[in-house]
TORVEXKE-78003 format. One line per 8 residues: number of its first residue (from 1); their letters; for each residue x, y, z of N, C-alpha, C. Coordinates in steps of 0.2 Angstrom, whole numbers, m for minus. Example, Ala and Ser with C-alpha at 12.3 -4.5 7.8 and 13.67 -1.06 7.14 Angstrom:
TORVEXKE-78003
1) as) 66,m28,39,62,m22,39,66,m16,39 | 64,m11,35,68,m5,36,64,0,39
END
This chain:
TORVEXKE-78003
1) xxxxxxxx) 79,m139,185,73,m135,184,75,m127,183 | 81,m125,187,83,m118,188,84,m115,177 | 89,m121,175,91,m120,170,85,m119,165 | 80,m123,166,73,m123,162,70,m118,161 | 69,m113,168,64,m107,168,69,m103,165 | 77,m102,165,81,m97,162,80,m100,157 | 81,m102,154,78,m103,146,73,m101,143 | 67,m101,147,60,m100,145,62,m93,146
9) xxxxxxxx) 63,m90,150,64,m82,150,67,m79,147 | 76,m82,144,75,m80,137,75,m80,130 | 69,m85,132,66,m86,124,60,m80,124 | 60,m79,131,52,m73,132,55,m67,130 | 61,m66,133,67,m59,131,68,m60,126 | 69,m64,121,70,m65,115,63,m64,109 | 59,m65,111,52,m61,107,51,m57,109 | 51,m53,113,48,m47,115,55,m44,113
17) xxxxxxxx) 61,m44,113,64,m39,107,64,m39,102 | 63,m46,99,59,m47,91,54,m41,89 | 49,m42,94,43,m38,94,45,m29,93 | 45,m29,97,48,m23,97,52,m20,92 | 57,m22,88,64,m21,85,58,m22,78 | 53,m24,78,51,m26,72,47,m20,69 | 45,m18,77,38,m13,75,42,m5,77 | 45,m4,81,48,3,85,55,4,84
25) xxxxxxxx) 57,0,79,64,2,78,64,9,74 | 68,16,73,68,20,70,71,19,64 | 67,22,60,68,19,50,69,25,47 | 72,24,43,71,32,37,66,32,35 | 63,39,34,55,38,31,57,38,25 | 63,38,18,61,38,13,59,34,6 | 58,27,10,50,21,9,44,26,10 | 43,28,13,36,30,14,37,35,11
33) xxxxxxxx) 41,40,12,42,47,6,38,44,0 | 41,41,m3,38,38,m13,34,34,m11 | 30,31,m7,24,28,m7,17,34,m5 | 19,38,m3,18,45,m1,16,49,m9 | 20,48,m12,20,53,m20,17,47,m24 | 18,41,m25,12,37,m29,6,34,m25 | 3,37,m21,0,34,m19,m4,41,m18 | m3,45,m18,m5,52,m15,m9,53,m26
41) xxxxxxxx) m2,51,m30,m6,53,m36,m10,49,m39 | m11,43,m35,m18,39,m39,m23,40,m33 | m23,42,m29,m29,46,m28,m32,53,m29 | m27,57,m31,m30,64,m36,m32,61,m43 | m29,55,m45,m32,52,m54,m38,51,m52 | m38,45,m48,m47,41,m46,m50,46,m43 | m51,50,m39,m56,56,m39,m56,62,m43 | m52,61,m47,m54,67,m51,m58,64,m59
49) xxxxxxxx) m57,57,m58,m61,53,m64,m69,53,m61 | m71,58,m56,m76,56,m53,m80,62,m54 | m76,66,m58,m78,74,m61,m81,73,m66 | m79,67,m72,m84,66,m80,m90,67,m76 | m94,64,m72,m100,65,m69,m103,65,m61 | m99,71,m59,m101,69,m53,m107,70,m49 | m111,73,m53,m121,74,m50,m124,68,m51 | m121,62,m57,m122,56,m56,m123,53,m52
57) xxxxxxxx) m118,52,m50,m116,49,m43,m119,50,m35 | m117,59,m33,m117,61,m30,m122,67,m28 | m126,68,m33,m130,73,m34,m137,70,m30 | m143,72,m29,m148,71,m25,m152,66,m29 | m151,66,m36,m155,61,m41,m152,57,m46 | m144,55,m41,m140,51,m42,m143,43,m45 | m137,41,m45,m138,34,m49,m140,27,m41 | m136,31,m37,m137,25,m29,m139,32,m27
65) xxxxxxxx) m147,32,m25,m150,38,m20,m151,32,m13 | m150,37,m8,m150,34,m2,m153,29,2 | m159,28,m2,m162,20,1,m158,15,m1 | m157,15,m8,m152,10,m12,m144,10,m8 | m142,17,m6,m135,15,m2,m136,11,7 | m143,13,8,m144,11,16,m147,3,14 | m148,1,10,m149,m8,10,m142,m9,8 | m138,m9,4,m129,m10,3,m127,m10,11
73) xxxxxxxx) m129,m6,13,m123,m4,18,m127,m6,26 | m132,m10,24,m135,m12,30,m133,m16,37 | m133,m15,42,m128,m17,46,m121,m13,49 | m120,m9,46,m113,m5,45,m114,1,44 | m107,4,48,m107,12,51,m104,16,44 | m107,18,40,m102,22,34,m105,29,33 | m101,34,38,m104,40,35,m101,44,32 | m103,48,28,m101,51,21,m103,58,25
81) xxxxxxxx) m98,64,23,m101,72,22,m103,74,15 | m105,70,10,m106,70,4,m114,72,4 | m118,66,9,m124,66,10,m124,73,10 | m124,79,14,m124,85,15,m124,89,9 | m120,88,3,m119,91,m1,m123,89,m7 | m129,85,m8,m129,82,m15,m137,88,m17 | m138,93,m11,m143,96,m14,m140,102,m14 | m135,102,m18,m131,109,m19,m126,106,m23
89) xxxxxxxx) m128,107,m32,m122,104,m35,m118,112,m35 | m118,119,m35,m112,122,m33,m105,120,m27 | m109,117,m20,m107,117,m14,m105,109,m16 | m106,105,m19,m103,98,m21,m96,97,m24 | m98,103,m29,m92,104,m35,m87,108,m30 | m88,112,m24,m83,115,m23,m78,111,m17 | m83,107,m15,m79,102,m9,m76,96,m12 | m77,93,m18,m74,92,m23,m67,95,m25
97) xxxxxxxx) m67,99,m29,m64,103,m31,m59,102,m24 | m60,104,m18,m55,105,m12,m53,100,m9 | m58,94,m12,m54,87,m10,m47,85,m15 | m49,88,m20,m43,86,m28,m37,89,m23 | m37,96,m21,m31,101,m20,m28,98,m14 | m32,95,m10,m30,90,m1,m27,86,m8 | m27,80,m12,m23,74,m13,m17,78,m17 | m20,81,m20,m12,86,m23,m7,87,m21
105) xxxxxxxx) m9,90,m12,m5,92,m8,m1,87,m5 | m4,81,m3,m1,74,m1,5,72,m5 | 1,73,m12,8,67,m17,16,74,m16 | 12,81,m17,19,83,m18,23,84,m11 | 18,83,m4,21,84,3,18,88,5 | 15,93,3,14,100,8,9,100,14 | 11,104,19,7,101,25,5,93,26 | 8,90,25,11,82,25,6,80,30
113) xxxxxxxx) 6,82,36,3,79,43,m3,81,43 | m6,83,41,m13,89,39,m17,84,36 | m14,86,30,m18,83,23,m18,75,22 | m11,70,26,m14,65,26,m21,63,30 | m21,66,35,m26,65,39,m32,65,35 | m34,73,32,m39,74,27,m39,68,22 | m34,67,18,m36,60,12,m39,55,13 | m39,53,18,m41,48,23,m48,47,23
121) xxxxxxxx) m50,53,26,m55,57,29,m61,57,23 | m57,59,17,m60,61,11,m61,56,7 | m56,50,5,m56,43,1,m61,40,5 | m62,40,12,m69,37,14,m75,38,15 | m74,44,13,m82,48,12,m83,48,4 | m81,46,1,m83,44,m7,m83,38,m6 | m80,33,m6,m81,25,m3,m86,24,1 | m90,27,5,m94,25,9,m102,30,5
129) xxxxxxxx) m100,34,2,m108,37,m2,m106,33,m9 | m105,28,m13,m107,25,m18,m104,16,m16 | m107,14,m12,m103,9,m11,m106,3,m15 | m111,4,m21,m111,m1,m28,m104,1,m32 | m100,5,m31,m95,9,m38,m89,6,m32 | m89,2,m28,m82,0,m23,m79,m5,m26 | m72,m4,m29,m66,m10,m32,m61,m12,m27 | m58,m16,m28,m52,m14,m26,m48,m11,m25
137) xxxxxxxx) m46,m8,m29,m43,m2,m32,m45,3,m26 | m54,4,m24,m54,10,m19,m51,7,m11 | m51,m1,m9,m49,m2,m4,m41,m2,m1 | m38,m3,m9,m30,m2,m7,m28,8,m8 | m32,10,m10,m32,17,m11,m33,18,m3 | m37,19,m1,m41,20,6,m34,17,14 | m33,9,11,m27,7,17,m21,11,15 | m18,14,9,m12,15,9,m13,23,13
145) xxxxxxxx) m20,27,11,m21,32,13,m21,34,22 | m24,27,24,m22,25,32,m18,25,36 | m12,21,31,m4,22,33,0,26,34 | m4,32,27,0,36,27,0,43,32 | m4,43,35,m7,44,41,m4,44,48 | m1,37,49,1,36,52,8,38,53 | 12,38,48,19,40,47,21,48,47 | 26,46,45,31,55,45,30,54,37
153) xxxxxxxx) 25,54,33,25,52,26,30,60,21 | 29,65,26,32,71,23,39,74,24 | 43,68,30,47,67,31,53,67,23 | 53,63,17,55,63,13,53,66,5 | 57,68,3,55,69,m3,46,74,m6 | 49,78,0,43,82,0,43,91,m1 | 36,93,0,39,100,m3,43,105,7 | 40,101,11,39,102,19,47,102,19
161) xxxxxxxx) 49,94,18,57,93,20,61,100,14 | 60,102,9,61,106,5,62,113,7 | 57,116,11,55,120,13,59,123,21 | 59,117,22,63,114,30,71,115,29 | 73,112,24,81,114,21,81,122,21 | 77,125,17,77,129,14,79,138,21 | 76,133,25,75,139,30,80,138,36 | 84,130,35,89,130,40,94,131,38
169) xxxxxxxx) 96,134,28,100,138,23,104,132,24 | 102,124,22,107,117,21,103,108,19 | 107,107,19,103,100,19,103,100,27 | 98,96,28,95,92,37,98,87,37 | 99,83,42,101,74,41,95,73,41 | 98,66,40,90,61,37,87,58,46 | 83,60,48,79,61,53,73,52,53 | 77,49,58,76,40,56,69,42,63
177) xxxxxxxx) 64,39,61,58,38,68,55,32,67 | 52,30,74,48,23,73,42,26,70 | 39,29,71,31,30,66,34,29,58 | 37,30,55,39,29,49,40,21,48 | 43,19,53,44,11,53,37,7,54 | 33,11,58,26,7,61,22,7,54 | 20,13,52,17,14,45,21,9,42 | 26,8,38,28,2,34,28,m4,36
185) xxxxxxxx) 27,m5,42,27,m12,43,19,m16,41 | 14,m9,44,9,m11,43,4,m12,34 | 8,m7,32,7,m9,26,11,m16,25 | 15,m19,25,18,m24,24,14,m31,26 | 12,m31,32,6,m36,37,0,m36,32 | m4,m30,30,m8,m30,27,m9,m33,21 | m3,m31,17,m1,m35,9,m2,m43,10 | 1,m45,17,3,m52,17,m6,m56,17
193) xxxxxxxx) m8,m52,23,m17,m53,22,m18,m54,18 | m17,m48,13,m22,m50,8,m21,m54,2 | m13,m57,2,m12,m62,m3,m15,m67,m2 | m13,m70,6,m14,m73,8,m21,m76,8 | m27,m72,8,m33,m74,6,m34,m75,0 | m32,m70,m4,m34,m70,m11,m30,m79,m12 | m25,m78,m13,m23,m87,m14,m28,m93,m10 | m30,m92,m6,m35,m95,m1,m41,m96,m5
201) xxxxxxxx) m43,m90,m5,m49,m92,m8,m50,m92,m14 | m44,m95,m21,m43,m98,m26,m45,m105,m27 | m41,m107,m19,m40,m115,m19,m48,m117,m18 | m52,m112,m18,m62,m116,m18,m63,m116,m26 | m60,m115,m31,m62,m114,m39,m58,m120,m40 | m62,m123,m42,m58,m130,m47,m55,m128,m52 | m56,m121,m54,m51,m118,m62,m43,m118,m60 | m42,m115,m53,m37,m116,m49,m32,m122,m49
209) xxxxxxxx) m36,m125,m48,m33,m133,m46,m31,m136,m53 | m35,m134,m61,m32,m140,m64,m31,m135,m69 | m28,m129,m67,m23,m125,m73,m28,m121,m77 | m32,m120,m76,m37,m116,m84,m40,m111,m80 | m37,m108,m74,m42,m102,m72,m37,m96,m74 | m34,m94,m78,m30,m89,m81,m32,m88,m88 | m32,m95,m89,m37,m96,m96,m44,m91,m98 | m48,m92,m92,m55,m91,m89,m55,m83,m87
217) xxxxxxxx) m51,m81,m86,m50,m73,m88,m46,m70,m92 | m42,m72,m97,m39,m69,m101,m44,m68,m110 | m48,m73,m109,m54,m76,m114,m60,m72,m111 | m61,m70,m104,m65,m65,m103,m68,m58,m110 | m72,m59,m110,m72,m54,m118,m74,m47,m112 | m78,m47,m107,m81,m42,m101,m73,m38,m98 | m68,m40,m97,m63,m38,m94,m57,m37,m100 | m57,m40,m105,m52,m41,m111,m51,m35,m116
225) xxxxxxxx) m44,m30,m114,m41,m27,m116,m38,m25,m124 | m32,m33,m122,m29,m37,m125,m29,m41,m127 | m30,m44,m134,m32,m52,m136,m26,m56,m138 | m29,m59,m129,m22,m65,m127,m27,m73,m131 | m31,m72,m132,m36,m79,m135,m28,m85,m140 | m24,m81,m143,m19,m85,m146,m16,m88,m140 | m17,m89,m134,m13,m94,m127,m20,m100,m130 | m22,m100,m131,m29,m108,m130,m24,m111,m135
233) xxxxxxxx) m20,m110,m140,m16,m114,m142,m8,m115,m138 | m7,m114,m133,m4,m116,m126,m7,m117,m120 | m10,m123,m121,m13,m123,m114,m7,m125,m109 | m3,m128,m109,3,m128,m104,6,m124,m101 | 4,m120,m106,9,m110,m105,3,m108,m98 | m2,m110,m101,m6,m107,m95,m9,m110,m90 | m7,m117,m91,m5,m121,m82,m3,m118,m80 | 5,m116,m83,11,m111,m77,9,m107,m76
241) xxxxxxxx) 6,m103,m80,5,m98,m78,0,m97,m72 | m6,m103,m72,m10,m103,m66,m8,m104,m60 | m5,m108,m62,m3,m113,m53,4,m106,m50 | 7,m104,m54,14,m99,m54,9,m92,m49 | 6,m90,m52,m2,m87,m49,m1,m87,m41 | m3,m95,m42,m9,m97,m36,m4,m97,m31 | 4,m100,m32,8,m104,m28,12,m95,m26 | 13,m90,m29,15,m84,m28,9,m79,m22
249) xxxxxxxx) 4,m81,m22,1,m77,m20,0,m81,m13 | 1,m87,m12,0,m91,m4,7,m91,m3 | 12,m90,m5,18,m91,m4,21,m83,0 | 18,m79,m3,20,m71,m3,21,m69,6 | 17,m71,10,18,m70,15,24,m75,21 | 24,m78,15,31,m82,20,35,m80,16 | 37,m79,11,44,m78,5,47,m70,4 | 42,m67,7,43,m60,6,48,m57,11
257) xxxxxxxx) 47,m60,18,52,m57,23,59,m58,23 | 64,m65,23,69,m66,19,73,m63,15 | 78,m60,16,81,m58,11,83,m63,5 | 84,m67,4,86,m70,1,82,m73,m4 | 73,m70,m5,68,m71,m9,62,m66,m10 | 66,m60,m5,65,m55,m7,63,m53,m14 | 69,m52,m17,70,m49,m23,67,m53,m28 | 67,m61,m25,62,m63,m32,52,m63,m30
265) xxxxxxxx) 51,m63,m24,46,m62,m24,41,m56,m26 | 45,m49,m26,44,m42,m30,46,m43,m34 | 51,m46,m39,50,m46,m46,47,m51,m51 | 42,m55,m45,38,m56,m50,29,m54,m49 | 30,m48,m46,24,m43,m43,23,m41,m49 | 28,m39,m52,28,m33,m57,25,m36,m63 | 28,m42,m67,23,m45,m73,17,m48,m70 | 15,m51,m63,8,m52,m61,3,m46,m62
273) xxxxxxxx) 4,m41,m57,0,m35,m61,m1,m30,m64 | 3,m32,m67,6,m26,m74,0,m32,m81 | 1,m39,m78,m3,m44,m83,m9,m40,m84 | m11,m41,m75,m18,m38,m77,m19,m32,m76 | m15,m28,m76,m15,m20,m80,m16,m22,m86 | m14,m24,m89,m11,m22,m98,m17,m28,m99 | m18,m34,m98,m22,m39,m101,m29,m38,m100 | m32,m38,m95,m37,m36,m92,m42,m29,m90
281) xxxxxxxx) m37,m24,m92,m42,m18,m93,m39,m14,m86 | m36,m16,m79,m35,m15,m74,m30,m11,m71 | m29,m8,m74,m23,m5,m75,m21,1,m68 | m27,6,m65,m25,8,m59,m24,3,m52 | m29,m3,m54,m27,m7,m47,m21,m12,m49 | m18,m14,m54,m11,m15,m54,m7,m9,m52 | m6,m5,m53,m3,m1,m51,m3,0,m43 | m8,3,m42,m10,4,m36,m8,m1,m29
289) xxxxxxxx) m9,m10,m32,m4,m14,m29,3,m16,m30 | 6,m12,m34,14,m10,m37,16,m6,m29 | 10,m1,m31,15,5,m27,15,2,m19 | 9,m2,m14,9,m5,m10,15,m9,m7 | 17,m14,m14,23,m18,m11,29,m13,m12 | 30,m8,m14,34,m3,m14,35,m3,m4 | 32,m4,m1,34,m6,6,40,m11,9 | 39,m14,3,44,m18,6,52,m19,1
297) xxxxxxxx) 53,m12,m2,61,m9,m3,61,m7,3 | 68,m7,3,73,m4,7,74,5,8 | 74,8,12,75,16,10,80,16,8 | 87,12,9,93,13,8,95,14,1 | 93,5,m1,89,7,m8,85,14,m12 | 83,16,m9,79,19,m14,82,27,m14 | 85,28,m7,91,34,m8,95,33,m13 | 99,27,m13,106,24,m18,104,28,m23
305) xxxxxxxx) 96,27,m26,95,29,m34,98,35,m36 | 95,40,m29,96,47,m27,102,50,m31 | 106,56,m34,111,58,m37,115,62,m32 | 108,63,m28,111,68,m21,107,65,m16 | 106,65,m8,102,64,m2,107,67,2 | 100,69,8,104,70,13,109,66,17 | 114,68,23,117,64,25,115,65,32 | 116,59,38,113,61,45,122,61,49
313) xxxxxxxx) 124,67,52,132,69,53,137,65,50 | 137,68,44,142,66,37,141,56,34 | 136,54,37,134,47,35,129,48,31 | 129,41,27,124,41,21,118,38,25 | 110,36,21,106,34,25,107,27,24 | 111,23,22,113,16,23,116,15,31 | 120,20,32,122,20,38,117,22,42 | 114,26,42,108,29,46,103,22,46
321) xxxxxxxx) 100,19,43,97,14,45,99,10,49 | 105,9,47,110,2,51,110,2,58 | 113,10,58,114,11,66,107,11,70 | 103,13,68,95,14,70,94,7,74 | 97,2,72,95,m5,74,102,m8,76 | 100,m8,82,107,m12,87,110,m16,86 | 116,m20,86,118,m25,83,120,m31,86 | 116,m35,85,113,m41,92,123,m44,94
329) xxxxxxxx) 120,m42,101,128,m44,104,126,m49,111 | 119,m53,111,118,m60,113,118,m64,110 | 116,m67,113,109,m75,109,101,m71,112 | 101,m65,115,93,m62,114,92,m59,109 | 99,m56,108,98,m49,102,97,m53,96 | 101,m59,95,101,m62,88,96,m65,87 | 90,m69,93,84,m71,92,79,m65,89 | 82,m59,91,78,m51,89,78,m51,82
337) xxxxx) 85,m51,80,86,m49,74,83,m56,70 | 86,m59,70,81,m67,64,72,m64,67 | 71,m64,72,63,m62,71,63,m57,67 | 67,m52,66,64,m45,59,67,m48,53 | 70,m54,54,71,m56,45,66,m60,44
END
């Protein structure tokens, strides 16, 4: 019986360091650095396309005036500081204007901890005053800007860290923290949700199920770019290509974590919506989910590319991650580690 409960205790020891080592280990932030710089620039792009017409939208005798946004948003807390401004198009234009300079400052890093805050702040208060004009696009805008938030997103590849060298007259080492780990992890969970649904709720479309739902959007004349119509004379090409879809997108939350399927799982991210970039007319929200699974590189990786990086006392950040995370010298530690693989 004694052997029993020691067992159950540690398998208890054995997930709670899982847990832990998952969420609170110290990471390089420079994952989040570059998800920070693409993600900071397609939110200065998508709000600054909101300048062709912004009294449209936003003005007093807009296109959604406020009964129309209070029947949308019925039931639901969405407040906007835009309300305040829409009977004052100078005083519109200039809060505007000073939200474009907040996402500017974000992608290139300046005041990093500030203005993620503000993006955040600001990408939901334009989301929450037009919420007929809401895509995708503004939901993965909005969560990347949430995460960013939460991290040391300024930590890398920024004007701060630049600035930061500059005044201790050297390079810094690369400075590993759990909040840069947390922020990526959570972008990572999030991604998995939301494949995982979107494949979910494919399987209710019987276009899904016998190969012709690819078809049914590429023949879309409403979304249609590029005239893919010459695949109706491959319909097989476009079974694979459905079911390849369907089985990628339920797949992605279990195939993603593994090293070992890693790399084919993001490299087939890049022709899915780059597809519907280029085919489909969609081209900021392919992106925009591009830049998301950008989450799940490796910092190590993404220094390597580097010509130059910092180093943390005379090591590269290959090594700085490694040691960041213990090296299981049980059978608790190694149930830790397989839990973060």
């Amino acid at each position: 019986m004694t052997a029993i409960f020691d067992n159950l205790r540690a398998w208890i020891a054995d997930l709670v360091a899982g847990w832990n080592r998952f969420w609170f280990s110290p990471a390089d932030p420079a994952t989040l650095g570059l998800i920070r710089i693409f993600a900071g620039a397609m939110l200065f792009y998508t709000h600054l396309v909101w300048s062709l017409d912004l009294s449209a939208f936003f003005g007093a005798g807009g296109w959604l005036p406020e009964g129309a946004v209070e029947l949308l948003q019925k039931d639901s807390y969405s407040w906007s500081y835009l309300w305040w401004l829409q009977d004052s198009p100078a005083l519109l234009w200039t809060c505007h204007l000073l939200g474009l300079v907040v996402f500017a400052m974000l992608t290139v890093g300046l005041f990093s901890r500030v203005v993620s805050v503000l993006a955040l702040f600001i990408a939901l208060a334009y989301v929450h005053r037009v919420p007929g004009a809401l895509f995708g696009l503004d939901q993965i805008n909005v969560m990347l800007a949430m995460y960013l938030a939460v991290g040391p997103s300024g930590d890398a590849f920024s004007l701060d860290r630049w600035l930061a060298e500059r005044r201790a007259g050297g390079p810094l080492p690369v400075r590993a923290s759990w909040t840069a780990n947390l922020a990526i992890r959570v972008i990572q969970i999030h991604l998995c949700i939301i494949y995982l649904f979107a494949g979910m709720a494919k399987l209710t479309g019987p276009a899904w199920w016998d190969g012709t739902a690819m078809w049914m959007a590429l023949g879309n004349m409403e979304y249609q770019s590029l005239d893919m119509t010459w695949l109706a004379d491959w319909p097989r090409l476009i079974n694979v290509m459905t079911h390849v879809t369907l089985f990628w997108e339920l797949s992605y939350s279990a195939l993603i974590w593994p090293r070992q399927t890693r790399g084919i799982v993001l490299a087939l991210a890049i022709p899915l919506h780059m597809g519907i970039a280029i085919c489909l007319g969609m081209v900021t929200f392919g992106l925009a989910m591009l830049i998301a699974n950008l989450a799940f590189v490796p910092s190590p990786w993404i220094r390597g590319l580097l010509p130059k990086h910092s180093t943390e006392q005379g090591r590269g950040p290959a090594a700085v991650a490694k040691s960041s995370i213990a090296r299981p010298t049980s059978s608790s530690a190694r149930g830790a580690s397989s839990a973060k693989r």
